[in-house]
One Martini backbone bead per residue (centre of mass of N, CA, C, O) as a GRO file, in nm:
protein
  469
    1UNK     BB    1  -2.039   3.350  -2.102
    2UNK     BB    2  -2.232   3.265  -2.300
    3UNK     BB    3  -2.087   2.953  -2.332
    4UNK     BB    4  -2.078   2.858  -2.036
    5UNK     BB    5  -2.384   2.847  -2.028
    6UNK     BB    6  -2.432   2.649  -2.283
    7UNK     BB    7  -2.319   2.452  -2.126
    8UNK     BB    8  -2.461   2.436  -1.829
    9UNK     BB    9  -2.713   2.328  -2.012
   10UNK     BB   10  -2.652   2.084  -2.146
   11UNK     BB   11  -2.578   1.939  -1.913
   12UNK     BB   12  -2.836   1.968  -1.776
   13UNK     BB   13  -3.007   1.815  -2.009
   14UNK     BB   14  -2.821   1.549  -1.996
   15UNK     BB   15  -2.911   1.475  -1.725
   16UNK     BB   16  -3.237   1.528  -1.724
   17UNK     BB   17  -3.297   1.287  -1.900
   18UNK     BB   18  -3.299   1.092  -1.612
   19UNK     BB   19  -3.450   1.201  -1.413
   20UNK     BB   20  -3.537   1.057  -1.108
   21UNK     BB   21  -3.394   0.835  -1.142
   22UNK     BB   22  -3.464   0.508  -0.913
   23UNK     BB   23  -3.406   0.300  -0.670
   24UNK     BB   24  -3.572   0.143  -0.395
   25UNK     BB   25  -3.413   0.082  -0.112
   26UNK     BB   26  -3.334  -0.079   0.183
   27UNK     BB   27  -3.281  -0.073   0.590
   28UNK     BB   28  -3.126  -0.162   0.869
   29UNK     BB   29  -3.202  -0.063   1.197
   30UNK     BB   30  -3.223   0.087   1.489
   31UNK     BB   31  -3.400   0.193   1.729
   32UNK     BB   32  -3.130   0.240   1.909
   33UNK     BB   33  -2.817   0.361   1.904
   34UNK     BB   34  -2.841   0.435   2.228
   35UNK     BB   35  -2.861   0.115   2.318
   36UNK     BB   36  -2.896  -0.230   2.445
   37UNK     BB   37  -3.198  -0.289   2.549
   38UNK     BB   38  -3.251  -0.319   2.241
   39UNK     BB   39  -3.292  -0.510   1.888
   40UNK     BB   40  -3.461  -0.323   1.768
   41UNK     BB   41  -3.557  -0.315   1.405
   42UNK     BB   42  -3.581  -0.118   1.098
   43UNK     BB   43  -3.701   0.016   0.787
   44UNK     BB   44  -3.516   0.241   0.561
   45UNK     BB   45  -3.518   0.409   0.307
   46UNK     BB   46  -3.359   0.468  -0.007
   47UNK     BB   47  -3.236   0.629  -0.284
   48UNK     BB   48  -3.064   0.536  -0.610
   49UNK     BB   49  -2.774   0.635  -0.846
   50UNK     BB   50  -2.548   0.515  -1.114
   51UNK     BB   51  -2.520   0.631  -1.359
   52UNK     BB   52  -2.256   0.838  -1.310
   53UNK     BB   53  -2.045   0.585  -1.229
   54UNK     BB   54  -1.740   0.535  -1.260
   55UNK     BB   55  -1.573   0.435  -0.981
   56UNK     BB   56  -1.432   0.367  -0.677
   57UNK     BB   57  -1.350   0.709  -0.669
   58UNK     BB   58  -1.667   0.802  -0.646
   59UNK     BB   59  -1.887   1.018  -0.578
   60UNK     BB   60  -2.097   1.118  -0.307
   61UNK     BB   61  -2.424   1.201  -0.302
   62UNK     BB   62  -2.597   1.280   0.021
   63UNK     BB   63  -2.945   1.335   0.095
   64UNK     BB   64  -3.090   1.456   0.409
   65UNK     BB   65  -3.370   1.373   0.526
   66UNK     BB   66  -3.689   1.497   0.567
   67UNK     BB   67  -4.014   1.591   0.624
   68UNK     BB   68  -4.079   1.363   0.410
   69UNK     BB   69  -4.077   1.209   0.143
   70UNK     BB   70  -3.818   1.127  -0.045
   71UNK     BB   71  -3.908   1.160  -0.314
   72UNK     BB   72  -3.996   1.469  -0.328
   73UNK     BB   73  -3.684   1.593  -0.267
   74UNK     BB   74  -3.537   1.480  -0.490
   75UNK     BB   75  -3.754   1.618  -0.722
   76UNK     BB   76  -3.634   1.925  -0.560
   77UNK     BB   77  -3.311   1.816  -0.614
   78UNK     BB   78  -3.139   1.939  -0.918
   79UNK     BB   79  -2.835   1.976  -0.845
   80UNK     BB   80  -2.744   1.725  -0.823
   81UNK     BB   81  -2.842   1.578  -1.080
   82UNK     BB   82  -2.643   1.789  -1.262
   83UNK     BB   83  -2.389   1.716  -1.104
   84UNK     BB   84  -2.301   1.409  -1.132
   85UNK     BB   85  -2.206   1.375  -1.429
   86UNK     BB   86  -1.912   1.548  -1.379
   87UNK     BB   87  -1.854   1.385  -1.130
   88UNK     BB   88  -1.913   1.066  -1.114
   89UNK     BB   89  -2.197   1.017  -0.942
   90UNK     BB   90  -2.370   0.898  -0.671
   91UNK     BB   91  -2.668   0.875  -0.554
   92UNK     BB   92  -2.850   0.973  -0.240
   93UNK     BB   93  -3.181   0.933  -0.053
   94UNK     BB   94  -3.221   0.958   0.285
   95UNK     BB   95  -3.508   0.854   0.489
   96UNK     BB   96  -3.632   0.964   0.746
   97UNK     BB   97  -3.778   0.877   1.030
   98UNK     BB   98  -4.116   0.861   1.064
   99UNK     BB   99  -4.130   0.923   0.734
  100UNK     BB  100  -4.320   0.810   0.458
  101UNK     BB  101  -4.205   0.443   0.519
  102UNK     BB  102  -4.010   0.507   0.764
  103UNK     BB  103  -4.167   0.303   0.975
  104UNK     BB  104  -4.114   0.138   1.291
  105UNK     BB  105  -4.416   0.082   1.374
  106UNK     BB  106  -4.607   0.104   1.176
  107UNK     BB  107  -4.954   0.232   1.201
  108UNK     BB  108  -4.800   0.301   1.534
  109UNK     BB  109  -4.598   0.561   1.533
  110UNK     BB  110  -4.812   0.761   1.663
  111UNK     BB  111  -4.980   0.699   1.878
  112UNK     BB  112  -4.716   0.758   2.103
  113UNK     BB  113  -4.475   0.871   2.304
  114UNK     BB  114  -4.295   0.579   2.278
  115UNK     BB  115  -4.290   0.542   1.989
  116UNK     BB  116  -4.217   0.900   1.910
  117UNK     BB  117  -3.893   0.913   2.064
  118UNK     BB  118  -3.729   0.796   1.829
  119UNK     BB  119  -3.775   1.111   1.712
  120UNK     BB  120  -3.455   1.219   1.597
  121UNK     BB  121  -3.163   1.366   1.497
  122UNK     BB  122  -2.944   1.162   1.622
  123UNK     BB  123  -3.111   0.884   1.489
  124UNK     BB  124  -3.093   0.965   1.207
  125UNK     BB  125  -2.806   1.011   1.177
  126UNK     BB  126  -2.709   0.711   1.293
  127UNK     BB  127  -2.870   0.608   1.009
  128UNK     BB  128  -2.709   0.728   0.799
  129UNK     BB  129  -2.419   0.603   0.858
  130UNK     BB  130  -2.479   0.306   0.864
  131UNK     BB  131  -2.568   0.342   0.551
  132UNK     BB  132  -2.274   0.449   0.469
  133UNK     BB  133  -2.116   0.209   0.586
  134UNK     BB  134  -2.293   0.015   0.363
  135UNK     BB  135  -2.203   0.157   0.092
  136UNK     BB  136  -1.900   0.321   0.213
  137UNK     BB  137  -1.706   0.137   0.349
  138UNK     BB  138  -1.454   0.096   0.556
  139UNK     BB  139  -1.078   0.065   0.628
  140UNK     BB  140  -0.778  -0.058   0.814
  141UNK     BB  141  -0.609   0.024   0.554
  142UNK     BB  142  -0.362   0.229   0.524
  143UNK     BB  143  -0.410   0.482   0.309
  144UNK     BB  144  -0.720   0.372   0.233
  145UNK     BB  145  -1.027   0.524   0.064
  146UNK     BB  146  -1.293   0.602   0.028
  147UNK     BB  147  -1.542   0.749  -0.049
  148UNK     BB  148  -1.653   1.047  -0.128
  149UNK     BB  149  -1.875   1.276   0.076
  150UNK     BB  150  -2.180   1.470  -0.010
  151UNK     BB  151  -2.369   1.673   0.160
  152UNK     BB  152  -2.719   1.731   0.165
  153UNK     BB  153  -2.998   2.054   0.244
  154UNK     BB  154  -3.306   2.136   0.309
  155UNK     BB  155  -3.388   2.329   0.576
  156UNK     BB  156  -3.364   2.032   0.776
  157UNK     BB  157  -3.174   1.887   0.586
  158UNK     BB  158  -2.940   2.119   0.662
  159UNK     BB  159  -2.909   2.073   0.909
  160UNK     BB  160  -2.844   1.740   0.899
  161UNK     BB  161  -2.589   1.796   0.705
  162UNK     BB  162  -2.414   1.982   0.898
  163UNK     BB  163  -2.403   1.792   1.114
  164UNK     BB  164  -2.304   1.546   0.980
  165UNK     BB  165  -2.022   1.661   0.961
  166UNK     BB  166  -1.982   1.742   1.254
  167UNK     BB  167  -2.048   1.432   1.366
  168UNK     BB  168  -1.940   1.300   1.050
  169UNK     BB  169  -1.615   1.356   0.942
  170UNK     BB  170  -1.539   1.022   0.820
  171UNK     BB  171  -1.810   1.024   0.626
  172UNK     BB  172  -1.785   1.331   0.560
  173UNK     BB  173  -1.656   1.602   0.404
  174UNK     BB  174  -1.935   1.781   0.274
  175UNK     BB  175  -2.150   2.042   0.276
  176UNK     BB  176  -2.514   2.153   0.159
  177UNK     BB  177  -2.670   2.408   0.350
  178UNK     BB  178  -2.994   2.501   0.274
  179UNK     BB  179  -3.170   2.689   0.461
  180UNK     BB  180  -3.042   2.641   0.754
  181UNK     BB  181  -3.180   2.724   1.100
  182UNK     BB  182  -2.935   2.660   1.320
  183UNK     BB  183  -3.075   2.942   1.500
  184UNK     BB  184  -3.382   2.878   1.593
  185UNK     BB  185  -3.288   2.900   1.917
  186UNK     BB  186  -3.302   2.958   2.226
  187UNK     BB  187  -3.108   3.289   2.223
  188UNK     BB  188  -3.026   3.321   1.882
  189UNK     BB  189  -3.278   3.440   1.798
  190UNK     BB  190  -3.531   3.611   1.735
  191UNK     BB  191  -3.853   3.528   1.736
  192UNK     BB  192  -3.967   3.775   1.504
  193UNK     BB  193  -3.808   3.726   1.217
  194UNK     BB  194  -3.982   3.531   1.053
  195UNK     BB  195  -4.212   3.776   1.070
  196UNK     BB  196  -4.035   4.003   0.996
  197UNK     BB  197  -3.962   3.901   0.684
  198UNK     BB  198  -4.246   3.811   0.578
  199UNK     BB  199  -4.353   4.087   0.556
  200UNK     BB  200  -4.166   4.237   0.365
  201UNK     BB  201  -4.211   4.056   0.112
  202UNK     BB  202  -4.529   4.156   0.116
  203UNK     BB  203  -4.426   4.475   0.109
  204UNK     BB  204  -4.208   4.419  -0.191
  205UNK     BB  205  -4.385   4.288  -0.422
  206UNK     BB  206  -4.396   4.611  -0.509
  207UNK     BB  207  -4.373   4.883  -0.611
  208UNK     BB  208  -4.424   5.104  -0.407
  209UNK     BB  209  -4.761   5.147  -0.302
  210UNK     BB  210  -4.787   4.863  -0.073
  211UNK     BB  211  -5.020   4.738   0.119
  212UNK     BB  212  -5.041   4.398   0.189
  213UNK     BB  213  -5.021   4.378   0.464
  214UNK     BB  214  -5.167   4.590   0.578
  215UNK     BB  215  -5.415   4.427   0.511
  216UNK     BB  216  -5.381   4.168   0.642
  217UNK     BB  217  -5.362   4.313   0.938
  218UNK     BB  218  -5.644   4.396   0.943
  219UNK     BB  219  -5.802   4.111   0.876
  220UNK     BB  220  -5.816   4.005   1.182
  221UNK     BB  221  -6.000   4.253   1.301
  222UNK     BB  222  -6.236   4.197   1.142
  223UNK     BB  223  -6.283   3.895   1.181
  224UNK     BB  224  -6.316   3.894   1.466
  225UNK     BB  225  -6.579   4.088   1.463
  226UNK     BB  226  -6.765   3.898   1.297
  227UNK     BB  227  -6.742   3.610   1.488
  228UNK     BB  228  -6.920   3.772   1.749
  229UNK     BB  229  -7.160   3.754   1.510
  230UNK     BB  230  -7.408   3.557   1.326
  231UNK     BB  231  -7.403   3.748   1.051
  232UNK     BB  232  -7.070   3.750   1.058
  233UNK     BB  233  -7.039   3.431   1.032
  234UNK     BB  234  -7.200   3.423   0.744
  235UNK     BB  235  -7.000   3.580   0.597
  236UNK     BB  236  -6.737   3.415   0.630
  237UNK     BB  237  -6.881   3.154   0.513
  238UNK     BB  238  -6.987   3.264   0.242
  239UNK     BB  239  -6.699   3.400   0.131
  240UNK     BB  240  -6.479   3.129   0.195
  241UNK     BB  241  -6.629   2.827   0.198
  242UNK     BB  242  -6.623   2.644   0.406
  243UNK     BB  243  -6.672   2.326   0.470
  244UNK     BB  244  -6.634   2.432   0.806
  245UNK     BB  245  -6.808   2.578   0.972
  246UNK     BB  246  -6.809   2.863   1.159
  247UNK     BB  247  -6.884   2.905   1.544
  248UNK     BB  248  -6.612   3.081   1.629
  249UNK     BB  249  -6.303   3.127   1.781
  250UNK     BB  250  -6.179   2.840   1.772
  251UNK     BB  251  -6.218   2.839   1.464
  252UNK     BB  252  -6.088   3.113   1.367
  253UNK     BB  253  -5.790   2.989   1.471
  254UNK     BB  254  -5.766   2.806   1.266
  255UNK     BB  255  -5.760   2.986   1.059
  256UNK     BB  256  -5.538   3.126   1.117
  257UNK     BB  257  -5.315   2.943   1.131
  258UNK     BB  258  -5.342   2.857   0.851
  259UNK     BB  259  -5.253   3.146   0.726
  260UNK     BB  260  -5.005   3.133   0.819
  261UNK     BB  261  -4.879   2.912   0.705
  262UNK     BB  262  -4.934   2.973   0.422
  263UNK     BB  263  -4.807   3.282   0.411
  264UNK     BB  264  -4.530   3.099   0.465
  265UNK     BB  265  -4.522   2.904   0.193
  266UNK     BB  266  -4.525   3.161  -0.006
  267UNK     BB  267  -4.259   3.267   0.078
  268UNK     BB  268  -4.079   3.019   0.029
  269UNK     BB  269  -4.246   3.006  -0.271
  270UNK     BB  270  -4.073   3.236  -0.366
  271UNK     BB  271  -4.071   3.180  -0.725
  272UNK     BB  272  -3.948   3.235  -1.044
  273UNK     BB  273  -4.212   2.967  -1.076
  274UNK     BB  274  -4.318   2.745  -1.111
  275UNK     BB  275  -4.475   2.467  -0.873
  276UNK     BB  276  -4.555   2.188  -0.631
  277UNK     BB  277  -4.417   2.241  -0.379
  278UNK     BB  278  -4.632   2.163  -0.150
  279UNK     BB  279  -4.775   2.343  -0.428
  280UNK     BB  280  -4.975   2.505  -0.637
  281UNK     BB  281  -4.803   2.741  -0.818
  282UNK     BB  282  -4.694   2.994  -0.901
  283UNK     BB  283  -4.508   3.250  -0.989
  284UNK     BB  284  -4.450   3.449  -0.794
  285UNK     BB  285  -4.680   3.449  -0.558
  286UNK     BB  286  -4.684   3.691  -0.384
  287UNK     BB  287  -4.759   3.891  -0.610
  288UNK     BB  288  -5.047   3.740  -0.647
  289UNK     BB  289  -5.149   3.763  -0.389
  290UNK     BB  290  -5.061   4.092  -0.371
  291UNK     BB  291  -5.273   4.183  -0.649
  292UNK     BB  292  -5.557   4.283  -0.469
  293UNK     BB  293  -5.404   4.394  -0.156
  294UNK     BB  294  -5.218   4.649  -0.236
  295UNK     BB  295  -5.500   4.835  -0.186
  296UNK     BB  296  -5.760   5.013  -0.103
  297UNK     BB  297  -5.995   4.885   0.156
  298UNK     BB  298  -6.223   4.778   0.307
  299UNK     BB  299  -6.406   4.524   0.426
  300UNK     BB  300  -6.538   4.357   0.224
  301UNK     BB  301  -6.309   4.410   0.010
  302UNK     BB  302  -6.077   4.236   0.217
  303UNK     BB  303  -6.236   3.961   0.217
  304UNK     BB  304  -6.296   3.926  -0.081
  305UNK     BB  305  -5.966   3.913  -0.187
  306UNK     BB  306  -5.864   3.717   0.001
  307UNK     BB  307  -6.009   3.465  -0.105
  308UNK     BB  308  -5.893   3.520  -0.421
  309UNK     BB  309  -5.573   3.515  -0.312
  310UNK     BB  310  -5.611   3.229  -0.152
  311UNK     BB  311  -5.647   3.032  -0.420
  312UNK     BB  312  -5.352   2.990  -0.496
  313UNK     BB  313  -5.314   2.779  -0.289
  314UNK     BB  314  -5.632   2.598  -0.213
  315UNK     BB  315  -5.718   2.660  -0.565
  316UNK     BB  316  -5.520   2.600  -0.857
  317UNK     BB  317  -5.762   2.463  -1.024
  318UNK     BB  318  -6.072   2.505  -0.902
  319UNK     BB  319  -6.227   2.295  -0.804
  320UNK     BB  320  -6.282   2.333  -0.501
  321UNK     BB  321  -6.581   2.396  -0.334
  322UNK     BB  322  -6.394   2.414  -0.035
  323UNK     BB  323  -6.256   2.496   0.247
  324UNK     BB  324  -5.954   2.366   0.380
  325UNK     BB  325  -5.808   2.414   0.740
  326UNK     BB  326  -5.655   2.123   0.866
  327UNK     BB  327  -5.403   2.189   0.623
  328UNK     BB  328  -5.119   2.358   0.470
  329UNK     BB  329  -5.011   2.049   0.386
  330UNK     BB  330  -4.855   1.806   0.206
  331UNK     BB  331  -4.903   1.476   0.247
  332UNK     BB  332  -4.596   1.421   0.256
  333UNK     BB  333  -4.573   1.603   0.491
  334UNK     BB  334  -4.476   1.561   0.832
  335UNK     BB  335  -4.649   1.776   1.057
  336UNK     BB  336  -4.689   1.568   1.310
  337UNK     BB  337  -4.373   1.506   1.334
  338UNK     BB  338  -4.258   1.759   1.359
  339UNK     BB  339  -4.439   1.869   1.616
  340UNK     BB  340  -4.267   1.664   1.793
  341UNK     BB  341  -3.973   1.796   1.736
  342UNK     BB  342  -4.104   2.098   1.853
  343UNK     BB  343  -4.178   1.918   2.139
  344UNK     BB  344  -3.873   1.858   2.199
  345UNK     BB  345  -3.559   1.982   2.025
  346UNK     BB  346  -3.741   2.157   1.781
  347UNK     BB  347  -3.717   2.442   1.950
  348UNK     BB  348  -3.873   2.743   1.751
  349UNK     BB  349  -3.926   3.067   1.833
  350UNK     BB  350  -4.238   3.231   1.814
  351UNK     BB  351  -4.357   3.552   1.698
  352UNK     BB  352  -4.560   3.851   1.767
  353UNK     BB  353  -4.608   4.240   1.778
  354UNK     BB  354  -4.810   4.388   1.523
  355UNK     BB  355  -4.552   4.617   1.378
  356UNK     BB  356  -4.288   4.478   1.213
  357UNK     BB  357  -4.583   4.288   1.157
  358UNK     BB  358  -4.896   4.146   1.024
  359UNK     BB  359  -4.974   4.033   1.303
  360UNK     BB  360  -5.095   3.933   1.564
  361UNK     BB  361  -5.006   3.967   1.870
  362UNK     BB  362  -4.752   3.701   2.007
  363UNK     BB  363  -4.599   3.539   2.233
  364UNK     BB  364  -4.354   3.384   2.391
  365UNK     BB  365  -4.449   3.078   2.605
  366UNK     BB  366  -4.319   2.795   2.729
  367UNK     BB  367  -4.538   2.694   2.927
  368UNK     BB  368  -4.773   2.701   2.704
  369UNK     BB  369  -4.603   2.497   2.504
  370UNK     BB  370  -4.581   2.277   2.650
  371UNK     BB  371  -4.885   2.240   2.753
  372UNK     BB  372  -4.925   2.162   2.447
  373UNK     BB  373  -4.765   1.922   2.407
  374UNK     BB  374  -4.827   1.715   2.637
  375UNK     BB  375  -5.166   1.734   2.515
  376UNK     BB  376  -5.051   1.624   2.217
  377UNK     BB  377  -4.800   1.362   2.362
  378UNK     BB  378  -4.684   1.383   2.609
  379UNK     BB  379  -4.460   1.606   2.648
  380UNK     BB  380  -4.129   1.794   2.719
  381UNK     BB  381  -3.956   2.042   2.624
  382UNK     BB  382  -3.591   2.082   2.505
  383UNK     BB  383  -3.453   2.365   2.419
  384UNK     BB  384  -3.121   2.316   2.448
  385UNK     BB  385  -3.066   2.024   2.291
  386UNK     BB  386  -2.949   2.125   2.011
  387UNK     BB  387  -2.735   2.280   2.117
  388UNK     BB  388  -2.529   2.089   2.262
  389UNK     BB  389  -2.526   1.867   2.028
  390UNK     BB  390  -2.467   2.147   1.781
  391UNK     BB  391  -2.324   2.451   1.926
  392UNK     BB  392  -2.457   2.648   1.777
  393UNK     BB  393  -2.263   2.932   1.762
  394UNK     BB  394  -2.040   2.710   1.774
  395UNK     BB  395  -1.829   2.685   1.487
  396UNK     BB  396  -1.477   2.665   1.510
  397UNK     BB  397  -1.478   2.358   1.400
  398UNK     BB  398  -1.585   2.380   1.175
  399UNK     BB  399  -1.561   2.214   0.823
  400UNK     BB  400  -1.716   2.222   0.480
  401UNK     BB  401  -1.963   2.447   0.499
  402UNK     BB  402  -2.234   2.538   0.310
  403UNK     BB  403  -2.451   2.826   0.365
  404UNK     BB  404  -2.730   2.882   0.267
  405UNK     BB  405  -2.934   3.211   0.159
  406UNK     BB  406  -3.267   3.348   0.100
  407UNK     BB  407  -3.395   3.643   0.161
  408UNK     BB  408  -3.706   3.551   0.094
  409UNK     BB  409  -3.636   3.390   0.368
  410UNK     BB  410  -3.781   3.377   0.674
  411UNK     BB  411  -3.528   3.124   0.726
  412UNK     BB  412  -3.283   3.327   0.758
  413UNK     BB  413  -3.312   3.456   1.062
  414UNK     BB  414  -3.151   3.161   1.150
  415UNK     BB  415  -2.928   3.166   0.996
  416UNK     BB  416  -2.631   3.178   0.884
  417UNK     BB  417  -2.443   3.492   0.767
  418UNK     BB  418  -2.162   3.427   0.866
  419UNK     BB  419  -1.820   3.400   0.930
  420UNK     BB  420  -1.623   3.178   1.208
  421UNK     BB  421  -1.445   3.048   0.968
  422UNK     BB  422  -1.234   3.013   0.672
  423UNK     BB  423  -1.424   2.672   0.648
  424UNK     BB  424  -1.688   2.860   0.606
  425UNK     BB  425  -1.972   2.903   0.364
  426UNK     BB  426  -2.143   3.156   0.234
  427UNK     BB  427  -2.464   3.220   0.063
  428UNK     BB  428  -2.607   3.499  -0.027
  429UNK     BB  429  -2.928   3.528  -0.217
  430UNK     BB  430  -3.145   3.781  -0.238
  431UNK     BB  431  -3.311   3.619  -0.474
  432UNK     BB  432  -3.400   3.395  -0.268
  433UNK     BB  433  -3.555   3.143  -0.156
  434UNK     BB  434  -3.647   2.815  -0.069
  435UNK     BB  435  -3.378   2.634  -0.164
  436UNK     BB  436  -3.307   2.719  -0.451
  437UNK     BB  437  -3.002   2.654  -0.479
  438UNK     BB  438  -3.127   2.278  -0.517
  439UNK     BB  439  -3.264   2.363  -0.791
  440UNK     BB  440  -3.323   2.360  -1.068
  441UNK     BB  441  -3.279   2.461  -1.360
  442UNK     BB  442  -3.395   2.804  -1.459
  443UNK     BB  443  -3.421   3.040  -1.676
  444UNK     BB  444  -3.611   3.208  -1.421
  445UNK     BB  445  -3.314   3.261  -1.278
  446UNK     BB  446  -3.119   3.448  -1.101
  447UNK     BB  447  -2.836   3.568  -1.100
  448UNK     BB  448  -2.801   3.478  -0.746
  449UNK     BB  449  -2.782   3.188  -0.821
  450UNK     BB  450  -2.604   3.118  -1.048
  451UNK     BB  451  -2.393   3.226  -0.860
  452UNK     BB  452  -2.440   2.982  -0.615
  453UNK     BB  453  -2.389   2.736  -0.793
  454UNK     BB  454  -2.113   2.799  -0.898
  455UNK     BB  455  -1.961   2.802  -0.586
  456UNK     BB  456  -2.042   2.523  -0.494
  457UNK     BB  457  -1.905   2.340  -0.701
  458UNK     BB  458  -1.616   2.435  -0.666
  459UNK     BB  459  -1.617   2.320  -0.359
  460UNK     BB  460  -1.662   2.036  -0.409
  461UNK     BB  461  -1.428   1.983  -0.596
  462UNK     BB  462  -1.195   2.063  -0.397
  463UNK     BB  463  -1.286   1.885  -0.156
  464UNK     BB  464  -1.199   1.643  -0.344
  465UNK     BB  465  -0.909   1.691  -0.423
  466UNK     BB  466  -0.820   1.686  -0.169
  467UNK     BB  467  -0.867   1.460  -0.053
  468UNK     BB  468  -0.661   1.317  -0.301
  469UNK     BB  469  -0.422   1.514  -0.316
   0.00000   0.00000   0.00000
C-alpha cells in the first residue's frame, strides 16, 4: 500500500507541475439548436490543454461547464488533471452558454426574458455535442472510431455530465457525475432533504453535546424579536456591522436569505483543507463555525457569536469594514443564471419544518414560487420538464456513468444512492463533501475519497479498454 500511494503521489505531482495550464479557444453555436428559425449564433468559450496527448486515440477528458466562469472550474478540478498524463489524454473544459464570458447577447444577455429563454440544459448540451463533434469529428467509414470521451461534472455540471452520456452517448463513451442530484425535482426527492442534511452536518461537527444548529435555529427567533423595535433593530445593526442598515422585516428577510445561503456554502465547503472556491475558508469550516456555537448561549452572546462565526465567511482576510448581504456567492459564479434556470426548467422544491432542520418552517409552494419567478424573469417555471427530458428516476436505460455522493453534502439528498442497473456506478462517500472526490488530492484527503478515486479511475480505463475491443 506504501509504495501504490508514493507512486500515486508522484504521479499526481507530475501532473501538477503543469497545473491548470490551458489555451482558451472559441467555437461558434446556434443561439437555438432546435429552430431553423433563426441563423443567429454566437460564441462560447472552452479551454483545452494538450500537453499530455499521446496520439490520434488519445482519450478526451471532457468537463461540461455549469453556472459560473469554465476557468474556476477547470482549477478546482484536480482529479482531471492528475489523471490525464497516465491516461494520455487531452483536457477540454466548456463553458456553458450564458455564464463566464460566453454570453449570446454580450452585456444585453440578461435584460429580458427574450434574451435569457434560450438559457437551458438541452441548449447547453447540444453546445458541447456540436463542440464535441468539431474536436472529435465522427466518420462514416466502417469500422472507424473516434477518440473515446469521458464526461466529467460536479453539481450541475455533474447533472449535465450524466446527461450528456445519456443524450449523445455516440459523443461520450462515460461520464463522472460527481454530487448531481439528477433527483432534486418535483415529487422524486422530500423537499426538505437539502435543509435536513444539511442541520445534520452542523449538529454532528464535533462529538459530543453539540449546540450549534440548535443556536442557529435559535438565533431566528431572537433576530426576529428585534427587529420589531427601534432598539432592537439599533442592536442588529451595531452587533452585525451591515454596509445597509437593516430598517424591518424586509431588510430582515434578505439577511435571513444570505445566512441561508452561507450555512449552505459552509456545508457544501466542508472540506478537510482550506480552500478559495466559492469563498475563502478554512479547513472543515463547519467546525470553524460552529466552535463558538456549540454551547449554552443566551441571547446577546448568540448575536455576539453569530457574528464572530460569521466572519469566516463573510470577511476571512480581515479587511472588511462592513457585512455585505446582497450575494452569499463569488461573483464568478453566475447566482443570476442559476435563478432563472430554476425558475425555468430546474425548478427544484426546497422546503424547511423547523424539527428536522435549523431553519424557520417554510413550505414549498409552486403557486408562490411561480409568481415570484414571474415578477422577477416575467416566466413561468416548468416543474416537470427535467424529468421528460432526462427520465428522472428510470435509469433502466442509462450505463457508463459514475454518480458519486459526499455524505456531508445537502445536495446527496436528491443525488443517485443506490444502483439501477448494473451499467450504473455509485460511489458513497462517507466523509466527503461537495465534489470532493473531482479536487486535487491533498494529504488530508480522507481515506473514503481516496478510495473513491481509485475505482473511478479503474472504471474509466475499463470503459476506455471495452471501447477499443
Amino acid at each position: 500500500m506504501t509504495n501504490r500511494w508514493n507512486v500515486f503521489l508522484l504521479l499526481a505531482v507530475i501532473s501538477l507541475s503543469n497545473a491548470y495550464k490551458y489555451d482558451i479557444k472559441t467555437f461558434s453555436v446556434p443561439l437555438d439548436h432546435f429552430s431553423f428559425a433563426s441563423n443567429k449564433t454566437f460564441e462560447i468559450r472552452y479551454l483545452i490543454n494538450n500537453t499530455y496527448t499521446k496520439d490520434s486515440k488519445s482519450p478526451i477528458l471532457f468537463y461540461t461547464g455549469n453556472e459560473g466562469d469554465i476557468e474556476l472550474f477547470a482549477e478546482n478540478t484536480g482529479f482531471m488533471w492528475e489523471k490525464a498524463p497516465e491516461l494520455g489524454a487531452t483536457l477540454v473544459f466548456a463553458e456553458h452558454r450564458y455564464y463566464g464570458k460566453s454570453l449570446p447577447f454580450g452585456n444585453n444577455s440578461y435584460d429580458s426574458a427574450k434574451h435569457l429563454g434560450f438559457l437551458t440544459s438541452e441548449q447547453a448540451l447540444a453546445d458541447f455535442a456540436l463542440l464535441l463533434e468539431n474536436l472529435n469529428p465522427s466518420t462514416p467509414v466502417p469500422g472507424k472510431k473516434m477518440r473515446p470521451v469521458i464526461a466529467f461534472g460536479g453539481s450541475y455540471g455533474g447533472m449535465l455530465a450524466a446527461w450528456f452520456r445519456m443524450k449523445y452517448p455516440h459523443l461520450v463513451i462515460g461520464a463522472v457525475a460527481s454530487s448531481a442530484p439528477i433527483f432534486q425535482f418535483t415529487d422524486l426527492t422530500p423537499c426538505n432533504a437539502f435543509n435536513r442534511i444539511l442541520t445534520s452536518v452542523f449538529a454532528t461537527s464535533f462529538s459530543g453535546n453539540n449546540l450549534c444548529a440548535e443556536n442557529v435555529k435559535k438565533s431566528w427567533d431572537v433576530m426576529r424579536k428585534l427587529v420589531g423595535t427601534p432598539e432592537g433593530r439599533t442592536l442588529l445593526n451595531q452587533n452585525f456591522k451591515f454596509c445597509k442598515a437593516l430598517n424591518g422585516t424586509d431588510d430582515l428577510n434578505k439577511f435571513e436569505d444570505y445566512l441561508t445561503d452561507v450555512y449552505g456554502n459552509i456545508a457544501m465547503m466542508n472540506y478537510p483543507y482550506s480552500t478559495n472556491f466559492i469563498a475563502q475558508l478554512p479547513a472543515y469550516p463547519v467546525r470553524e463555525f460552529c466552535n463558538r456555537l456549540k454551547g449554552q448561549l443566551n441571547d446577546t452572546q448568540l448575536l455576539q457569536e453569530l457574528q464572530q462565526s460569521l466572519s469566516i465567511y463573510s470577511n476571512s482576510t480581515g479587511k472588511a469594514k462592513c457585512l455585505e448581504i446582497d450575494s452569499a456567492f463569488d461573483s464568478n459564479l453566475g447566482d443570476e443564471g442559476w435563478d432563472f434556470q430554476a425558475c425555468t426548467e430546474m425548478v427544484m422544491p426546497m422546503c424547511s419544518n423547523g424539527k428536522t432542520d435549523m431553519f424557520p418552517k417554510k413550505d414549498w409552494n409552486l403557486d408562490t414560487f411561480s409568481e415570484e419567478c414571474f415578477k422577477k424573469f416575467g416566466v413561468k417555471p416548468r416543474p416537470k420538464q427535467a424529468i421528460t427530458n432526462y427520465g428522472g428516476v428510470h435509469l433502466e436505460g442509462a450505463s457508463n456513468i459514475i454518480f458519486s455522493n459526499g455524505l456531508l453534502d445537502p445536495w446527496s439528498g436528491g443525488g443517485v444512492l443506490r444502483n439501477y442497473n448494473d451499467k450504473i456506478k455509485i460511489m458513497i462517500i462517507p466523509e466527503g463533501a461537495h465534489h470532493l472526490d473531482l479536487r486535487s488530492s491533498n494529504p488530508a484527503d480522507p481515506a473514503s475519497v481516496i478510495e473513491a478515486r481509485m475505482f473511478e479511475f479503474q472504471y474509466i480505463r475499463d470503459w476506455i479498454r471495452a471501447y477499443w475491443g
